[in-house]
KOLNU-836576 format. One record per residue (C-alpha): residue in one letter; x, y, z negated; residue number from 1. Coordinates in steps of 0.5 Angstrom, whole numbers, m for minus. Each point is the difference from the previous one (the first is absolute). Last residue first. Layout:
<residuo->a | xx->X | yy->Y | zz->Z | num->NUM>
...
***
This chain:
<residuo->x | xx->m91 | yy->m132 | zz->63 | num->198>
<residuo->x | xx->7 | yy->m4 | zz->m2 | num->197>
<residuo->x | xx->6 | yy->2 | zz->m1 | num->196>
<residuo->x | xx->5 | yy->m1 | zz->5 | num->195>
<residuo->x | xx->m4 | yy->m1 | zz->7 | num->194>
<residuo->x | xx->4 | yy->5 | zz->3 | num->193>
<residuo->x | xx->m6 | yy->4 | zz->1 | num->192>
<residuo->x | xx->m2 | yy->m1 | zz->m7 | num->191>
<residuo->x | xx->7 | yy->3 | zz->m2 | num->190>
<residuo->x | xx->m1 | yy->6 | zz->6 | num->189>
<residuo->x | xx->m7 | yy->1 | zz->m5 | num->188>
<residuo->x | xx->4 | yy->0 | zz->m6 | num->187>
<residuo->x | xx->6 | yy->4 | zz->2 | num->186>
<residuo->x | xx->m6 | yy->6 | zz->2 | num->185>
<residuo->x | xx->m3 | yy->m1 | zz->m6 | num->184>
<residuo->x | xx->6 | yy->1 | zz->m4 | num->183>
<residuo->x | xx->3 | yy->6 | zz->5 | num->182>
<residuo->x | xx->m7 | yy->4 | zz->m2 | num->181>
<residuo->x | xx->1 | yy->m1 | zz->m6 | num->180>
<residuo->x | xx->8 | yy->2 | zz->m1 | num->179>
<residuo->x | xx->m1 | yy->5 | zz->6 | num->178>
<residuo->x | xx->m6 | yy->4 | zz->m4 | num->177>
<residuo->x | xx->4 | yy->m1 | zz->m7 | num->176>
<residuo->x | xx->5 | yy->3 | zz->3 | num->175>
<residuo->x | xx->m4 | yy->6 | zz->4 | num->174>
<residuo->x | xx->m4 | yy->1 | zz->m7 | num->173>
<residuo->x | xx->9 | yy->1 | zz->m3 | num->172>
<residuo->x | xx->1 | yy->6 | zz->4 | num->171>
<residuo->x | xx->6 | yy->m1 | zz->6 | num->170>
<residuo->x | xx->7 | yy->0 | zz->m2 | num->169>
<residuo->x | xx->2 | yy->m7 | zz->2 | num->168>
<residuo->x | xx->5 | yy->m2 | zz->m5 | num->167>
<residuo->x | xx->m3 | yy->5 | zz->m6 | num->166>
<residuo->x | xx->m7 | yy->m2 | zz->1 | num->165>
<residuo->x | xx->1 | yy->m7 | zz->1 | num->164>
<residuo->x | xx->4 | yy->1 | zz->m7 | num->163>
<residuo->x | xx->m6 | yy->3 | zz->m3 | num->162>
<residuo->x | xx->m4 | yy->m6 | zz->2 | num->161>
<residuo->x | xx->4 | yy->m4 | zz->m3 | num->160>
<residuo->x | xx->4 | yy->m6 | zz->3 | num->159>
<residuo->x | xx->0 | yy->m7 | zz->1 | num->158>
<residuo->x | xx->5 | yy->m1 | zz->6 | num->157>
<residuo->x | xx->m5 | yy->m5 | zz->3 | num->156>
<residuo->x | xx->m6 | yy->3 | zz->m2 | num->155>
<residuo->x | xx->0 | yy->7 | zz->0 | num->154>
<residuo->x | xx->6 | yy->2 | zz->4 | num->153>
<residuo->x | xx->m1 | yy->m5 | zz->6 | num->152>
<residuo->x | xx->m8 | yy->3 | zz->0 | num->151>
<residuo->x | xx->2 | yy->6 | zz->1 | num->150>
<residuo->x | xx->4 | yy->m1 | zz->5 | num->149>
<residuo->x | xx->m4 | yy->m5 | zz->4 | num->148>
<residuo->x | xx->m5 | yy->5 | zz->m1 | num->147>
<residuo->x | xx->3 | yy->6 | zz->4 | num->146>
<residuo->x | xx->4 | yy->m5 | zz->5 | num->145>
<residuo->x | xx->m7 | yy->m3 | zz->1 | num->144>
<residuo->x | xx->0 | yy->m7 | zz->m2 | num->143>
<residuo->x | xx->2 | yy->m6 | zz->5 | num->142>
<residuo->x | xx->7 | yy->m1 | zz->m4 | num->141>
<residuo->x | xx->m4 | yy->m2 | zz->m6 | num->140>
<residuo->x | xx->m3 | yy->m6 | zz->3 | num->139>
<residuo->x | xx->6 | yy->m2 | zz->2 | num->138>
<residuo->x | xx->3 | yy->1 | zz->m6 | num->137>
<residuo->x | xx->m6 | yy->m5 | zz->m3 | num->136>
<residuo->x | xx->1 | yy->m4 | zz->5 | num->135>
<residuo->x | xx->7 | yy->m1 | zz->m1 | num->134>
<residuo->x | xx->m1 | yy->m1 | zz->m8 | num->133>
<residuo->x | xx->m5 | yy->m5 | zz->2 | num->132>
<residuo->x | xx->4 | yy->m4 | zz->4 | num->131>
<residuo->x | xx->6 | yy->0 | zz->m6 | num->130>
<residuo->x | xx->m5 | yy->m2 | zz->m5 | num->129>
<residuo->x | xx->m2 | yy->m5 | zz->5 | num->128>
<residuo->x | xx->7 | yy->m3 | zz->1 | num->127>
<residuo->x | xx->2 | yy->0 | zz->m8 | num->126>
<residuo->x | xx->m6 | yy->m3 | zz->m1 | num->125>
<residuo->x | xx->2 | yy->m6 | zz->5 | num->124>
<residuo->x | xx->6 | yy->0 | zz->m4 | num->123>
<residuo->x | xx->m3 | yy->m2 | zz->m5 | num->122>
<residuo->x | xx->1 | yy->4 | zz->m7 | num->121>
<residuo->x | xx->0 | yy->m4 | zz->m6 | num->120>
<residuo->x | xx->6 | yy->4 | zz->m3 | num->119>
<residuo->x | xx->0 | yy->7 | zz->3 | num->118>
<residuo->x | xx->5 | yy->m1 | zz->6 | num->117>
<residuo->x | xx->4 | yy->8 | zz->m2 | num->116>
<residuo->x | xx->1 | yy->4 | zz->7 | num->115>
<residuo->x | xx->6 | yy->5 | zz->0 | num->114>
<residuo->x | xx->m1 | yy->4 | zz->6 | num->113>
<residuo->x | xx->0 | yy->1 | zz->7 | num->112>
<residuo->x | xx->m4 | yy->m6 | zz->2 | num->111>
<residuo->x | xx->m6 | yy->3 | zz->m4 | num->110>
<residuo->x | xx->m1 | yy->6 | zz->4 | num->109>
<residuo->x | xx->m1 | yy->m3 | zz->6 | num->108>
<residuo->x | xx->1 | yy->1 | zz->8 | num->107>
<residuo->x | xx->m1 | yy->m7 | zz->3 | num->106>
<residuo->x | xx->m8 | yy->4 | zz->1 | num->105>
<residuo->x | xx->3 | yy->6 | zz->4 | num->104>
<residuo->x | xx->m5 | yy->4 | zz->0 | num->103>
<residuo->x | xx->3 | yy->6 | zz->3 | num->102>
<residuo->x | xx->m2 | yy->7 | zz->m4 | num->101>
<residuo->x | xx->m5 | yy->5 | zz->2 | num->100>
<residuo->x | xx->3 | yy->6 | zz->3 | num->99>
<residuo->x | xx->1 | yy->7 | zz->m3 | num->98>
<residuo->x | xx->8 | yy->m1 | zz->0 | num->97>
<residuo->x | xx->0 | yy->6 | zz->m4 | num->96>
<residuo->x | xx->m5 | yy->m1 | zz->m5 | num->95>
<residuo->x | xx->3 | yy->m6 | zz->m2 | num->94>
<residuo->x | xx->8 | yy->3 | zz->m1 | num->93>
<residuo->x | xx->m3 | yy->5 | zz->m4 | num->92>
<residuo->x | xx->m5 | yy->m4 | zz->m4 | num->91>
<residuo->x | xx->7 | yy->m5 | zz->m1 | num->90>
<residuo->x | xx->3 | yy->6 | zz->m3 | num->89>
<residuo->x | xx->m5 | yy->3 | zz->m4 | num->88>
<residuo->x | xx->m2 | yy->m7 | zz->m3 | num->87>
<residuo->x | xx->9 | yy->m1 | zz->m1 | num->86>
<residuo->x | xx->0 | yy->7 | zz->m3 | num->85>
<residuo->x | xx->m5 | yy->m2 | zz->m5 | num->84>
<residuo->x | xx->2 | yy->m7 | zz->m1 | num->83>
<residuo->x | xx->6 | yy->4 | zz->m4 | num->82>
<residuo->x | xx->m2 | yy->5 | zz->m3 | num->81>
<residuo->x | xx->m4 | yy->m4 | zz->m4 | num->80>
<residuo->x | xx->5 | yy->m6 | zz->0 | num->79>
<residuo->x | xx->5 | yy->6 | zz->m3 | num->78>
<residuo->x | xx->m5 | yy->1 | zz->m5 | num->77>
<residuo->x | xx->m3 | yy->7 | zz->m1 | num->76>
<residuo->x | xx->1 | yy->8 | zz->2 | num->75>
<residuo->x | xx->4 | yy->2 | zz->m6 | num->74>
<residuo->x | xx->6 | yy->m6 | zz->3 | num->73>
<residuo->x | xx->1 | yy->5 | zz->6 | num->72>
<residuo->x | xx->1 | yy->m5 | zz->7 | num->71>
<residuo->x | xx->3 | yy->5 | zz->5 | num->70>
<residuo->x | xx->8 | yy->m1 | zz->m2 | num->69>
<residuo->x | xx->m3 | yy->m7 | zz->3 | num->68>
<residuo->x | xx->m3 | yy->2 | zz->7 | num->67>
<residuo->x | xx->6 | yy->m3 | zz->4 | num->66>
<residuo->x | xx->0 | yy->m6 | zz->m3 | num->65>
<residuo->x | xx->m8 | yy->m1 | zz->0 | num->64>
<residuo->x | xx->1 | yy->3 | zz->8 | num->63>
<residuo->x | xx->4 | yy->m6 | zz->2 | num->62>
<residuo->x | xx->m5 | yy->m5 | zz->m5 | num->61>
<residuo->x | xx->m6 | yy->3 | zz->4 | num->60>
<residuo->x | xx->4 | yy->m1 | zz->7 | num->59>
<residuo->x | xx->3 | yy->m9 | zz->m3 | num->58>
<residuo->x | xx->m9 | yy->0 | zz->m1 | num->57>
<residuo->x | xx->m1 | yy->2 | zz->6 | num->56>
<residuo->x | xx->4 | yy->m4 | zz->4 | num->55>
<residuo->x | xx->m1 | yy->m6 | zz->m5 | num->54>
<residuo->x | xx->m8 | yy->1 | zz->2 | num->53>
<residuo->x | xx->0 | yy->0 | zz->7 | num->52>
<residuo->x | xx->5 | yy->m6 | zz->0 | num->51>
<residuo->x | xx->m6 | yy->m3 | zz->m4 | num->50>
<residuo->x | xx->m5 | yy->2 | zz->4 | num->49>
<residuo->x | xx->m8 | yy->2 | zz->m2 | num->48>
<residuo->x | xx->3 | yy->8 | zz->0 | num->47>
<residuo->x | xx->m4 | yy->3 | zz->m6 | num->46>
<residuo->x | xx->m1 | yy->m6 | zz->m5 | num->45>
<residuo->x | xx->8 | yy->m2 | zz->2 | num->44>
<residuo->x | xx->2 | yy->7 | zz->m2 | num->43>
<residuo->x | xx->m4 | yy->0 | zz->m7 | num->42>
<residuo->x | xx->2 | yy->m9 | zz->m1 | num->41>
<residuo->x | xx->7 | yy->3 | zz->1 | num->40>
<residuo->x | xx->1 | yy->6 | zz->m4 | num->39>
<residuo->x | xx->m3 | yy->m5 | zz->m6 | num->38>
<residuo->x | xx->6 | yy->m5 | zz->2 | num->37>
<residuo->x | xx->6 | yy->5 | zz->1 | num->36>
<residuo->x | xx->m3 | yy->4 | zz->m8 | num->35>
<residuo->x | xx->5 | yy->m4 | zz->m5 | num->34>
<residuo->x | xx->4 | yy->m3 | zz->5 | num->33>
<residuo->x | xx->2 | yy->7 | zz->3 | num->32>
<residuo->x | xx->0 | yy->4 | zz->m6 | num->31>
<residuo->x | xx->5 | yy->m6 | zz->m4 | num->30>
<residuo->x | xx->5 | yy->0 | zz->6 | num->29>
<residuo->x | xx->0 | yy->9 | zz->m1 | num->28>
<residuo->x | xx->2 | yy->m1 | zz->m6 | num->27>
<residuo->x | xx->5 | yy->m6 | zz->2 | num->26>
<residuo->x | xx->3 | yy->5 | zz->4 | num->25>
<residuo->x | xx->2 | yy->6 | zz->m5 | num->24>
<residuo->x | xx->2 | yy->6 | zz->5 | num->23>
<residuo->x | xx->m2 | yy->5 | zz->m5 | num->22>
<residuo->x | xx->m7 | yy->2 | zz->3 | num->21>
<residuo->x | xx->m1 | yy->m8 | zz->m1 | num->20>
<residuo->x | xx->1 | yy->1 | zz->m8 | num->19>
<residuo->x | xx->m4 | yy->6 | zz->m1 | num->18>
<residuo->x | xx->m6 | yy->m3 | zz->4 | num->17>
<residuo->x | xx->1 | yy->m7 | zz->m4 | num->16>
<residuo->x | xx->1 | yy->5 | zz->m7 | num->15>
<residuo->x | xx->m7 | yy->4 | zz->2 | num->14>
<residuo->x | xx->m4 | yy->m7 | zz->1 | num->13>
<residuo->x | xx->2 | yy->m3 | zz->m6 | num->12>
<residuo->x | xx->m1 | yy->6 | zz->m3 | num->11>
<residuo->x | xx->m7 | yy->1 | zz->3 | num->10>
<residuo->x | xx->m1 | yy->m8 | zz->m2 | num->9>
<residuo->x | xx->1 | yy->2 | zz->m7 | num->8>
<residuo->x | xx->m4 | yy->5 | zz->m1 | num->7>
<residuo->x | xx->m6 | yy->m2 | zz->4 | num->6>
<residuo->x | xx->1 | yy->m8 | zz->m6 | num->5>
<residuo->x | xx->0 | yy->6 | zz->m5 | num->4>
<residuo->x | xx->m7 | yy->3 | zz->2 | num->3>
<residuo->x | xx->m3 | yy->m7 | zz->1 | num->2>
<residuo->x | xx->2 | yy->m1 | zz->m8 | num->1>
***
């Protein structure tokens, strides 16, 4: 059953690709909706701005077009191949600027997006929500470069250690050192903030 469910997102995927090369724009319409909001959150988790992000997230779909006769449907999904060049990409990019990003506490991520009230939920909830999605981030942009990086693949992006391995290219004990290392170093920057608790 997973293998078909595979199957059938790879042919998906290779017909969108197919159709997009041939100069169908609504194809292309459909990659952008689908996978702008992932991209998105990516960026904004390494820049901490918002127009930072949008910038960077417009570069990864302008490379993404200029890419596509590239995508090979044997390799795997598109999404897969997507979300891959879109980390390598945003890595590059944050490797380059080699700098700690601005807080800017007005900047937010939830105000760029679709935001569905759950029912019952207060507005000062909302706002204390918001509040600590902004410490947290804050305290993640105060991480080592090396470790923030890691740490952003793992627990924010979700993914395998494997994948790390392939997006960074350095061995697997070195991403599972930063990823533990990034954690308690987070931990004790959000104690600091008076974030969580000692």
């Amino acid at each position: 059953m997973e293998a078909l469910k595979t199957e059938s997102s790879v042919n998906k995927g290779a017909e969108l690709v197919r159709r997009c090369r041939a100069g169908d724009g609504a194809a292309w319409e459909e990659i952008v909706t689908t996978y702008s909001r992932r991209i998105f959150n990516l960026a904004y988790r390494f820049t901490s701005r918002v127009d930072s992000a949008e910038d960077l997230t417009q570069e990864v779909f302008v490379r993404i077009y200029k890419t596509l006769h590239q995508y090979d449907p044997k390799q795997g999904n598109l999404s897969n191949w997507l979300m891959r060049l879109a980390r390598n990409l945003i890595i590059d990019d944050y490797r380059k600027r080699q700098r700690n990003p601005q807080n800017s506490m007005a900047d937010d991520v939830d105000k760029h997006s679709f935001h569905l009230r759950a029912v019952g939920t207060s507005a000062q909830k909302e706002v204390e929500r918001s509040e600590l999605c902004n410490q947290v981030q804050e305290g993640i942009d105060k991480l080592p470069p090396d470790l923030r990086t890691c740490v952003i693949l793992r627990d924010i992006e979700e993914l395998t250690y494997k994948e790390i391995v392939e997006v960074l290219d350095i061995p697997e004990g070195t991403v599972k050192s930063r990823i533990n290392r990034g954690r308690i170093e987070l931990a004790k920057i959000l104690r600091r903030m008076r974030v969580v608790q000692i």
